[in-house]
MIPALUM-105545 format. One record per residue: residue number from 0; residue in three letters; x, y, z of N, C-alpha, C, O, CB in turn. Coordinates in nm, 3 decimals. Each point is the difference from the previous one (the first is absolute). Glycine has a CB too. Layout:
<recs>
REC resi resn  n.east n.north    n.up ca.east ca.north   ca.up  c.east c.north    c.up  o.east o.north    o.up cb.east cb.north   cb.up
REC  NUM  Ala       X       Y       Z       X        Y       Z       X       Y       Z       X       Y       Z       X        Y       Z
...
</recs>
This chain:
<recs>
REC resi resn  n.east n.north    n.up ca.east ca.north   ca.up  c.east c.north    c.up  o.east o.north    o.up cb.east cb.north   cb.up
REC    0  Unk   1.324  -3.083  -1.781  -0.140    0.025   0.032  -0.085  -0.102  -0.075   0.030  -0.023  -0.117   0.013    0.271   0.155
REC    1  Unk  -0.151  -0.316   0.021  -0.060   -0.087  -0.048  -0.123   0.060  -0.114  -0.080   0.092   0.015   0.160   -0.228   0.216
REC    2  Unk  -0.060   0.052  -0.338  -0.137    0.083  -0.140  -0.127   0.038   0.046  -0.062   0.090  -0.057   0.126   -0.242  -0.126
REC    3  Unk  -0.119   0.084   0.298  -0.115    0.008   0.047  -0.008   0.162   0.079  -0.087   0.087  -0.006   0.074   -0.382   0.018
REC    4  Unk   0.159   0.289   0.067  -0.006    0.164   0.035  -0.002   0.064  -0.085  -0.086   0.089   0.004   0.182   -0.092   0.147
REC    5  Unk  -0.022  -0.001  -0.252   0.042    0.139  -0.093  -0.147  -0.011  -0.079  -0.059   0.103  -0.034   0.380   -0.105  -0.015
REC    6  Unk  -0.357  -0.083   0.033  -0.117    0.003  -0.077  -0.166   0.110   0.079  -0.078   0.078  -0.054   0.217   -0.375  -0.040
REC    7  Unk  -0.126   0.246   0.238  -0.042    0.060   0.067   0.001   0.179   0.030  -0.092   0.080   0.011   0.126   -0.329   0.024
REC    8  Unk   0.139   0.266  -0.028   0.024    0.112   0.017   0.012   0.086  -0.114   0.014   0.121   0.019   0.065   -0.208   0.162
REC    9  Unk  -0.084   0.033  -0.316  -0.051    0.078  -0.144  -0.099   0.023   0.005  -0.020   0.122   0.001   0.123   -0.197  -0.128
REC   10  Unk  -0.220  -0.005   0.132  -0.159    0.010   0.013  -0.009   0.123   0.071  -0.045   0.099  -0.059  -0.026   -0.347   0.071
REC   11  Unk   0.114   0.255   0.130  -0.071    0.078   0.084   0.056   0.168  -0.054  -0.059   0.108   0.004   0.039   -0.327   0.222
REC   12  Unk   0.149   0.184  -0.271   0.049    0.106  -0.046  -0.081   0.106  -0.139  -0.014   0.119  -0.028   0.223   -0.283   0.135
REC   13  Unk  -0.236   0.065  -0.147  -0.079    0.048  -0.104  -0.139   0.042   0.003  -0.063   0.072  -0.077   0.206   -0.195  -0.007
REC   14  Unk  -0.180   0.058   0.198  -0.133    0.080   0.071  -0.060   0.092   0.027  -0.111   0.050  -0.017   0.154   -0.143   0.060
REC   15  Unk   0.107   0.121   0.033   0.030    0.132   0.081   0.029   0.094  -0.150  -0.076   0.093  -0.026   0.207   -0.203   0.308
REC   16  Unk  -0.016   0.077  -0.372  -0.040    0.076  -0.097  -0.116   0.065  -0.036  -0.035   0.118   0.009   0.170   -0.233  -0.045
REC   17  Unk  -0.198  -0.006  -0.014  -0.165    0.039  -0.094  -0.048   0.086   0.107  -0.038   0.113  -0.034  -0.053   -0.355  -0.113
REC   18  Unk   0.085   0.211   0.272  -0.113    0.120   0.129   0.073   0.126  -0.031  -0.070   0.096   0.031   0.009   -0.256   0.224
REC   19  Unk   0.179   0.197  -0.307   0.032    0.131  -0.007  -0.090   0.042  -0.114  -0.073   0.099   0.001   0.315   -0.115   0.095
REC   20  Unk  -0.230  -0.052  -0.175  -0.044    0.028  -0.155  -0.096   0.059  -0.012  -0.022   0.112  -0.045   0.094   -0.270  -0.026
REC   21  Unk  -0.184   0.024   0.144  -0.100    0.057  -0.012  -0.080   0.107   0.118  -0.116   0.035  -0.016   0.138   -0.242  -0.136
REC   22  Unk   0.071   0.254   0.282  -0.001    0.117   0.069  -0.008   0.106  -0.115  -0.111   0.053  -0.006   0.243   -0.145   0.218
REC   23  Unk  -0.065   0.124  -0.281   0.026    0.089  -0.059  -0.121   0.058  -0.123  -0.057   0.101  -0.039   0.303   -0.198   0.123
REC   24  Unk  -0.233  -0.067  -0.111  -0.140    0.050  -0.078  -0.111   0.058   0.067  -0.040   0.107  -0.046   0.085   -0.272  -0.086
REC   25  Unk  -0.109   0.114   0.238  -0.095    0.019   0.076   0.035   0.146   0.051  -0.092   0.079   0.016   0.043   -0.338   0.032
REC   26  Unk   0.184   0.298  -0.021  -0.022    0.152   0.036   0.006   0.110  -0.126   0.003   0.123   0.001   0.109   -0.192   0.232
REC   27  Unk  -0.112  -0.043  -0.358   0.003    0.119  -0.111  -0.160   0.036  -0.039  -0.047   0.093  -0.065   0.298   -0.184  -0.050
REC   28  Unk  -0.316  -0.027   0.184  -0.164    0.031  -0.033  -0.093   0.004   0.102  -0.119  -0.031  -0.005   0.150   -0.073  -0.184
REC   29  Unk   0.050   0.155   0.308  -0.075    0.077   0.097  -0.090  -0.132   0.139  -0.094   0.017   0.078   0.054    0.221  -0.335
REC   30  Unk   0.132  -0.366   0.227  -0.109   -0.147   0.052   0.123  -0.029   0.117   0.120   0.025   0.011  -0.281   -0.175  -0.285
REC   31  Unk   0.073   0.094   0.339   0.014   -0.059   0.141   0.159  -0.041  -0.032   0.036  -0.053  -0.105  -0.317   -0.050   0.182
REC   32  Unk   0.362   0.135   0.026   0.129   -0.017  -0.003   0.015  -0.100   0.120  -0.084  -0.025   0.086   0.148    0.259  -0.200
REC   33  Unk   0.106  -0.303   0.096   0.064   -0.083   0.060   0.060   0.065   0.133   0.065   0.103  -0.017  -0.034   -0.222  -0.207
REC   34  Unk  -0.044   0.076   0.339   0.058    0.049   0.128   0.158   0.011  -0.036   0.045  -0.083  -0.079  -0.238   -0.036   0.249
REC   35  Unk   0.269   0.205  -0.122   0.142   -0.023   0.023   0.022  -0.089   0.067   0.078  -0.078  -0.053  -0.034    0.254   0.032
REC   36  Unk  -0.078  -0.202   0.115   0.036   -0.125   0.150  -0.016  -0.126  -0.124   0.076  -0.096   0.008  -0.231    0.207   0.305
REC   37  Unk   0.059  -0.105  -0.420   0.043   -0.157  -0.071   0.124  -0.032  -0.066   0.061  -0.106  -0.010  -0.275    0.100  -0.034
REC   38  Unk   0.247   0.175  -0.018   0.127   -0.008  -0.067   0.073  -0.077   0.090   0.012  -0.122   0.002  -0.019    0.331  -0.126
REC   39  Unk   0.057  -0.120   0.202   0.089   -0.053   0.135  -0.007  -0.114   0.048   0.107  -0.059  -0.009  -0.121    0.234   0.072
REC   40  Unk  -0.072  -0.236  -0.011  -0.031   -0.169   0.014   0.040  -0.061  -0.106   0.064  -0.104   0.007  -0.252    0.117   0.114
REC   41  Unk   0.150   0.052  -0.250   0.051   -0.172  -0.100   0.145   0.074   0.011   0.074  -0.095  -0.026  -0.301   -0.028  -0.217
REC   42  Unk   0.307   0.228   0.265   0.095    0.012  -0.049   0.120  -0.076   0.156   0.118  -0.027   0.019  -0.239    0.270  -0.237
REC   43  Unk   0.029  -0.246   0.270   0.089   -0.037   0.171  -0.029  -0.132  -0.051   0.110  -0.027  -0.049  -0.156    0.211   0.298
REC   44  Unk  -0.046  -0.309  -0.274  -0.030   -0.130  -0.014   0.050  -0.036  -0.152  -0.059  -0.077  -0.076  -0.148    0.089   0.259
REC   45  Unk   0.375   0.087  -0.223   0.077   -0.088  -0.097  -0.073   0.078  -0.114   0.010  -0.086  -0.088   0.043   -0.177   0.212
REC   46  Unk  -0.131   0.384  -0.195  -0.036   -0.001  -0.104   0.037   0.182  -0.021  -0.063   0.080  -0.070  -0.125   -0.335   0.082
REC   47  Unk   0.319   0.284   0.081   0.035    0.178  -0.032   0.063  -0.038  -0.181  -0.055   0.060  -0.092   0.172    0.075   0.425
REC   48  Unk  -0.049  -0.194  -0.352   0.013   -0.013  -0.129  -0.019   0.006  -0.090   0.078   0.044  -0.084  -0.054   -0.081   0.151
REC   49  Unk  -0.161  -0.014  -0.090  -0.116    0.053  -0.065  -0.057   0.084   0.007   0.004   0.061  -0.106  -0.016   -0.186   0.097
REC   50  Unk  -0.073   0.191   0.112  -0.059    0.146   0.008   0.096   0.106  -0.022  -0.040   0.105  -0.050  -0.118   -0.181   0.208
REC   51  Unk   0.317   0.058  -0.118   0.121    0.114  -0.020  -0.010  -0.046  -0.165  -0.005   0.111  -0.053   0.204   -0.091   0.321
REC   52  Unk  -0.204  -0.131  -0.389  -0.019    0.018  -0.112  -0.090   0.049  -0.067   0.005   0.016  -0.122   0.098   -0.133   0.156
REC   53  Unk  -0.230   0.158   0.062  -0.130    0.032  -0.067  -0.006   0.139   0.024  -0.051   0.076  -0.082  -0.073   -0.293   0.111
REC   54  Unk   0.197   0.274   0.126   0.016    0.140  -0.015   0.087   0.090  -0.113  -0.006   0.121  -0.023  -0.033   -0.183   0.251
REC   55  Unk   0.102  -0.018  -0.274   0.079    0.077  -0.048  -0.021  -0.042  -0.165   0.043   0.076  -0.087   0.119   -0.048   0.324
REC   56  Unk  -0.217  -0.129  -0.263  -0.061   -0.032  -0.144  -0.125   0.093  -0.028   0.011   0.069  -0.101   0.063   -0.326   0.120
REC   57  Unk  -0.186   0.270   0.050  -0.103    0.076   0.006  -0.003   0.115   0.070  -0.099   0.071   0.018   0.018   -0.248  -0.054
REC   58  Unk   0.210   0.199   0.083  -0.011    0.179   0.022  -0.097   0.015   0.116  -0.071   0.099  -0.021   0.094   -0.016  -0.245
REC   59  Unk  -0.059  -0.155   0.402  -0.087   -0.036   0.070   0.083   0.026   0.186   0.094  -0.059   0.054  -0.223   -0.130  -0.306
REC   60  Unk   0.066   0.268   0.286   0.056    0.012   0.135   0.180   0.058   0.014   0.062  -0.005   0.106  -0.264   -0.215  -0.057
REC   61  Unk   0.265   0.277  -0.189   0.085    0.043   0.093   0.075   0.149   0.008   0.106   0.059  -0.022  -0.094   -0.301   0.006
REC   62  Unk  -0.135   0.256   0.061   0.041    0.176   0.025  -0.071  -0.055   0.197   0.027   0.068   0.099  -0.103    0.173  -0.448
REC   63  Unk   0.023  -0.320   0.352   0.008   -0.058   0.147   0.133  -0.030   0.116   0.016  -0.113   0.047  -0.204    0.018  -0.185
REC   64  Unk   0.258   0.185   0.166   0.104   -0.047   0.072   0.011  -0.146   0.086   0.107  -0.058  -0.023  -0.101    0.303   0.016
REC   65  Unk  -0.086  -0.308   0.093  -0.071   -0.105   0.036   0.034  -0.068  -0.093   0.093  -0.076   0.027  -0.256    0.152   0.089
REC   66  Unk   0.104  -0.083  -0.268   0.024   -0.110  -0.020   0.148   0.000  -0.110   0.030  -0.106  -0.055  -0.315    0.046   0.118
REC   67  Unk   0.376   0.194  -0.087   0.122   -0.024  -0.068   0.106  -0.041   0.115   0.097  -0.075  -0.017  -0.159    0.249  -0.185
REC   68  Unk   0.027  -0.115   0.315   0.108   -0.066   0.091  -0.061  -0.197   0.051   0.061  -0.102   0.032   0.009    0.434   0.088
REC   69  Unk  -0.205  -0.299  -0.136  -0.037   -0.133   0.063   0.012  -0.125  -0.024   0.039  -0.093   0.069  -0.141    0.210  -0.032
REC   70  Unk   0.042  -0.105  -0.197   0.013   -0.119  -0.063   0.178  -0.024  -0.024   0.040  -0.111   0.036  -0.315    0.144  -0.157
REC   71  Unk   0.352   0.039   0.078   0.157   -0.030   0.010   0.012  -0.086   0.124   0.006  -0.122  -0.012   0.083    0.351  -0.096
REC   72  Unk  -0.086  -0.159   0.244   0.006   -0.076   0.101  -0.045  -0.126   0.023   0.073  -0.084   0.052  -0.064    0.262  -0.004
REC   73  Unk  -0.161  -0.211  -0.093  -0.047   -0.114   0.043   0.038  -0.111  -0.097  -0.007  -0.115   0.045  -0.170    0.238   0.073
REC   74  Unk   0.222  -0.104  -0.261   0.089   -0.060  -0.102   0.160  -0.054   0.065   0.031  -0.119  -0.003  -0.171    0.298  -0.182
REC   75  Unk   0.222  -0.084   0.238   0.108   -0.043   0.080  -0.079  -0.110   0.111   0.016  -0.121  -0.015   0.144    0.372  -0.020
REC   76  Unk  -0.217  -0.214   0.111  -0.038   -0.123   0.113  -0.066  -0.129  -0.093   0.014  -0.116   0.039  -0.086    0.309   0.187
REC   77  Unk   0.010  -0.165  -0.333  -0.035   -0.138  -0.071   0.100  -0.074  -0.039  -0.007  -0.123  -0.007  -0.168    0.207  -0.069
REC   78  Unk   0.306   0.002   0.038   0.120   -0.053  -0.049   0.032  -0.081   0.110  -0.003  -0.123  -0.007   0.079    0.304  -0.145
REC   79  Unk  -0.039  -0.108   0.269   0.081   -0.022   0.086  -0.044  -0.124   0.106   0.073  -0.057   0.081  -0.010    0.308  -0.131
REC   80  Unk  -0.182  -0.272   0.027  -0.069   -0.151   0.062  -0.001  -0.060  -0.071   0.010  -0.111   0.051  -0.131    0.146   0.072
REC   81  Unk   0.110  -0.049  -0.293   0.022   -0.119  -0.052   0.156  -0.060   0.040   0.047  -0.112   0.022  -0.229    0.190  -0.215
REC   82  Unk   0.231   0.057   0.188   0.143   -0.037  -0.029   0.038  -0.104   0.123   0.069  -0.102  -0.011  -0.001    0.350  -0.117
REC   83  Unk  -0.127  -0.201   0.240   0.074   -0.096   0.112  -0.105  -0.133   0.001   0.047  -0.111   0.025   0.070    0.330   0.154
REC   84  Unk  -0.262  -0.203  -0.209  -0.051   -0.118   0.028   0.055  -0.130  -0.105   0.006  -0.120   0.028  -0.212    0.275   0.072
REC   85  Unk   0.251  -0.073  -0.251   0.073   -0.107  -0.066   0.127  -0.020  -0.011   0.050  -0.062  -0.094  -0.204    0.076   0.003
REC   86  Unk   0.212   0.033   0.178   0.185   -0.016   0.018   0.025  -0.069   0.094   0.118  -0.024   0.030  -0.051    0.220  -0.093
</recs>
């Protein structure tokens, strides 16, 4: 994989992290929250990795079935297209 991807695909990963993070905060103080459909988008556009590390670091979304079965799933398909686009 070329540095420029992985470099890419850490960033975004970590993005998607921090938006859990700070979801959480925002629903611990009652403020405008993050759509699910964004989770899901960054997690379909390569960044389940991160939000599945932020759910489960911050205790955030998973008593959500949606997203304990989801984000797993959309993590396998991130796998599973790198895997063939770089093999």
């Amino acid at each position: 994989m070329d540095t420029t991807m992985l470099l890419l695909y850490l960033t975004w990963n970590f993005a998607a992290f921090c938006l859990v993070g700070s979801d959480k905060r925002r629903a611990q103080s009652n403020r405008w929250r993050v759509r699910e459909r964004t989770f899901f988008g960054m997690g379909l556009f390569f960044g389940a990795a991160g939000v599945l590390a932020g759910m489960y670091l911050y205790r955030h979304k998973t008593r959500h079935m949606t997203f304990v079965i989801g984000m797993p799933l959309l993590l396998i398909l991130n796998l599973l297209f790198l895997y063939i686009a770089w093999s």
